[in-house]
C-alpha positions as a printed Julia matrix, in Angstrom:
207×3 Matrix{Float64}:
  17.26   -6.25    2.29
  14.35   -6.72    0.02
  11.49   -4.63   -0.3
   8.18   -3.66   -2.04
   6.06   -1.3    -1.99
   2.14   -1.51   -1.46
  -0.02    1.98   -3.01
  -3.58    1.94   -3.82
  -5.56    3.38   -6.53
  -7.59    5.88   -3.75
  -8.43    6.01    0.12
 -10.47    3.28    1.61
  -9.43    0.66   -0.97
  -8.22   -1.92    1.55
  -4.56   -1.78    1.22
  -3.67   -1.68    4.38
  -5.32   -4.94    4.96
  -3.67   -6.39    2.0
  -0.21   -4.69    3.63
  -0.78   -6.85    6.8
  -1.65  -10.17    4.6
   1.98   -9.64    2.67
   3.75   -8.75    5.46
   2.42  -11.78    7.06
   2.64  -13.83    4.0
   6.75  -12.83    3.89
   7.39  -12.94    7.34
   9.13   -9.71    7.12
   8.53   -6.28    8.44
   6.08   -3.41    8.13
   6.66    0.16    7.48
   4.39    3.1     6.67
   6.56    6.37    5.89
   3.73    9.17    6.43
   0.34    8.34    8.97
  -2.12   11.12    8.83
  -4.94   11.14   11.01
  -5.23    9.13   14.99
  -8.55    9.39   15.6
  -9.22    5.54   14.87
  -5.67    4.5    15.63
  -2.82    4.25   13.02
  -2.39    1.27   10.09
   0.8     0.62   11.97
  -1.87   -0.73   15.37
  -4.07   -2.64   12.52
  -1.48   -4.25   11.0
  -0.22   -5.48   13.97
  -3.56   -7.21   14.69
  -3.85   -8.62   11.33
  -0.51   -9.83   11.14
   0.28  -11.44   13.86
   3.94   -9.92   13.97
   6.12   -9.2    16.89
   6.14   -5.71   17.37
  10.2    -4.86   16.27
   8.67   -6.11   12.8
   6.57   -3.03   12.77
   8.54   -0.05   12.15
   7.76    2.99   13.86
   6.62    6.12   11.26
   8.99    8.73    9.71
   6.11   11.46   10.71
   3.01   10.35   12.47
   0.49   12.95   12.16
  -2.81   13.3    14.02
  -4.82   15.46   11.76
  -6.6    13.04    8.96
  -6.5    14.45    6.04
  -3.69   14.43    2.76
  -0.26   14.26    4.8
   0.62   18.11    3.03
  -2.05   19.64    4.76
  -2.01   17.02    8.06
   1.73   18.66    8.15
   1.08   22.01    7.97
  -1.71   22.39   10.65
   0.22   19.91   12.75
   3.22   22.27   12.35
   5.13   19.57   10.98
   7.67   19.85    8.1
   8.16   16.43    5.71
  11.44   16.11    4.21
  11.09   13.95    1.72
  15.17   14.02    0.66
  15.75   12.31    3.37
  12.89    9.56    3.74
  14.65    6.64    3.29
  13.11    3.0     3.93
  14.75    1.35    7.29
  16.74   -1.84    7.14
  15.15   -4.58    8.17
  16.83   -8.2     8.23
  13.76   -9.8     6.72
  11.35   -8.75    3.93
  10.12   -5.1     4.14
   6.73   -4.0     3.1
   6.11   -0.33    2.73
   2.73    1.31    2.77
   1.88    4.47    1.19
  -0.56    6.74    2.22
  -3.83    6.81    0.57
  -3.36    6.98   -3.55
  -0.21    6.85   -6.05
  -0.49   11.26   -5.94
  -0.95   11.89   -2.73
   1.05   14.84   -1.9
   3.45   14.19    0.77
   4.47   18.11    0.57
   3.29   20.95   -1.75
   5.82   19.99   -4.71
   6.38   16.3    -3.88
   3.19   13.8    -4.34
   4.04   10.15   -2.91
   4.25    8.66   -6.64
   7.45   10.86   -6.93
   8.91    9.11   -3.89
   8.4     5.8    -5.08
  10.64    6.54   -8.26
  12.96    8.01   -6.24
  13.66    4.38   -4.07
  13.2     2.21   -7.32
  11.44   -0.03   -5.56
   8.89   -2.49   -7.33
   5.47   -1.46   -6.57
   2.42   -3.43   -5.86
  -0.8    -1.13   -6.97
  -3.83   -2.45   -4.52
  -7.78   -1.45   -6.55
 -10.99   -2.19   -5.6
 -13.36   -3.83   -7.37
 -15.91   -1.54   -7.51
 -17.88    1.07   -9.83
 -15.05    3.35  -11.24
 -12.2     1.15  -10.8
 -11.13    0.46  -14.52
 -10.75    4.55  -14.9
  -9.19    4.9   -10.95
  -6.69    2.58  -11.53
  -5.36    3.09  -15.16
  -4.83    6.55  -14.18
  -2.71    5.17  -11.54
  -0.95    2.83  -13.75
   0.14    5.85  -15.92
   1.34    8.4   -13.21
   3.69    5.84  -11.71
   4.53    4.52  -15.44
   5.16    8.08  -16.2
   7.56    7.93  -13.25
   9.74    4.48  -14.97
   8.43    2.99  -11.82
   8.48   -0.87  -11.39
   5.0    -2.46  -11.65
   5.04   -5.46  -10.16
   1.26   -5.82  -10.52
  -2.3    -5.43   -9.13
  -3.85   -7.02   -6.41
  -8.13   -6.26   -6.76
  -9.95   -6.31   -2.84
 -13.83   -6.95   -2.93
 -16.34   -9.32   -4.79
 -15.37  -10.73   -7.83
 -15.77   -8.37  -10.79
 -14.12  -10.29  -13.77
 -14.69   -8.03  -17.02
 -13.33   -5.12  -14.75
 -10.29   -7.08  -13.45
  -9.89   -8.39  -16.48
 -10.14   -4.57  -18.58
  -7.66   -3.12  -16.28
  -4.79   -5.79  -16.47
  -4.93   -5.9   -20.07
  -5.25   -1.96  -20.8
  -3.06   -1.1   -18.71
  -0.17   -3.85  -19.52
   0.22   -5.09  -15.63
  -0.02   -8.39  -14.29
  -3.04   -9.37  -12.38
  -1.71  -10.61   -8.95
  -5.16  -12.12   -6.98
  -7.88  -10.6    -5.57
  -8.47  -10.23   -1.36
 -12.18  -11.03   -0.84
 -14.15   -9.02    1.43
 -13.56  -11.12    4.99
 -16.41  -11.56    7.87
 -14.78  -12.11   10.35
 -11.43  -10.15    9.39
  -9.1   -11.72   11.71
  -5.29  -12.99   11.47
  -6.81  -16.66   10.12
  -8.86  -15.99    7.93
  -6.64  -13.2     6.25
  -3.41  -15.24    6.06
  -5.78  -18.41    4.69
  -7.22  -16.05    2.11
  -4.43  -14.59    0.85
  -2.5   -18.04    0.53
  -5.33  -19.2    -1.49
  -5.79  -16.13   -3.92
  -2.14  -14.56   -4.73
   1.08  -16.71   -5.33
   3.69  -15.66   -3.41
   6.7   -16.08   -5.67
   5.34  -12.7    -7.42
   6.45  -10.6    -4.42
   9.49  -12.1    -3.75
């Protein structure tokens, strides 16, 4: 099994549409360890739609919790405890694409943030940054916590307008190859989100 992990720089970046153009791109399966918060569905639903994928590609949750909020404190008031010792990707016959849950230090419990985690799998690690105001300083800090952590950079993939001096800032600064950049999609649908991502990221850099 081969797999890679997709993290973000913050909350609301777009990396769970970027999760659903891999996993389509790949033709593999979809995971997401830890969803907090129902009230507008789970990513698990929207990458679904976006993908395409049969459903036995998309991996049911290790917790699934309804309040939305960090997953430390969606655990506690859901009365839910998160093991992380023994959250362990699934196997999957195809390519498996794992989606964190909002930024590289989200705490997943009170000692364990999710950047800890990913050093723990050794997985290589695709860190997903938007392209707006506050971006350069968002995502170097990311770069560092999960360099801190020896983990494997594989890259970063931007989502949003074109910003090149930013793009251009971060890759170099922070010693990470720039992957592509997702453009902001009306209508965001399956087509056009498999035909955008085929024309802005190669895919030989997530295999």
């Amino acid at each position: 099994m081969t797999a890679i992990v997709v993290t973000a720089t913050g909350t609301d970046i777009g990396k769970t549409v970027f999760a659903a153009a891999l996993t389509a791109a790949l033709d593999g399966c979809y995971w997401k360890p830890v969803q907090a918060g129902l009230d507008d569905g789970s990513d698990l639903e929207r990458v679904g739609r976006l993908s395409g994928l049969p459903a036995d590609r998309l991996l049911p949750e290790a917790y699934r919790l309804t309040t939305p909020c960090s997953p430390h404190r969606a655990a506690e008031i859901d009365g839910v405890t998160i093991d992380v010792e023994v959250l362990e990707p699934p196997r999957c016959s195809r390519p498996l694409v794992i989606e964190g849950a909002g930024g590289v230090l989200v705490p997943f419990t009170r000692q364990t943030t999710f950047a800890d985690v990913m050093a723990r799998w050794g997985l290589p690690v695709v860190l997903v940054a938007a392209t707006s105001l506050g971006t350069i300083s968002h995502s170097l800090a990311a770069i560092e916590a999960l360099r801190s952590r020896n983990v494997d950079i594989r890259g970063i993939a931007f989502v949003g307008d074109a910003v090149e001096d930013s793009e251009a800032t971060i890759a170099a600064m922070g010693g990470v190859k720039r992957l592509g950049r997702l453009p902001m999609l009306d209508p965001l649908e399956p087509a056009t989100l498999v035909a955008a991502f085929a024309a802005n990221f190669d895919l030989a850099d997530f295999r």
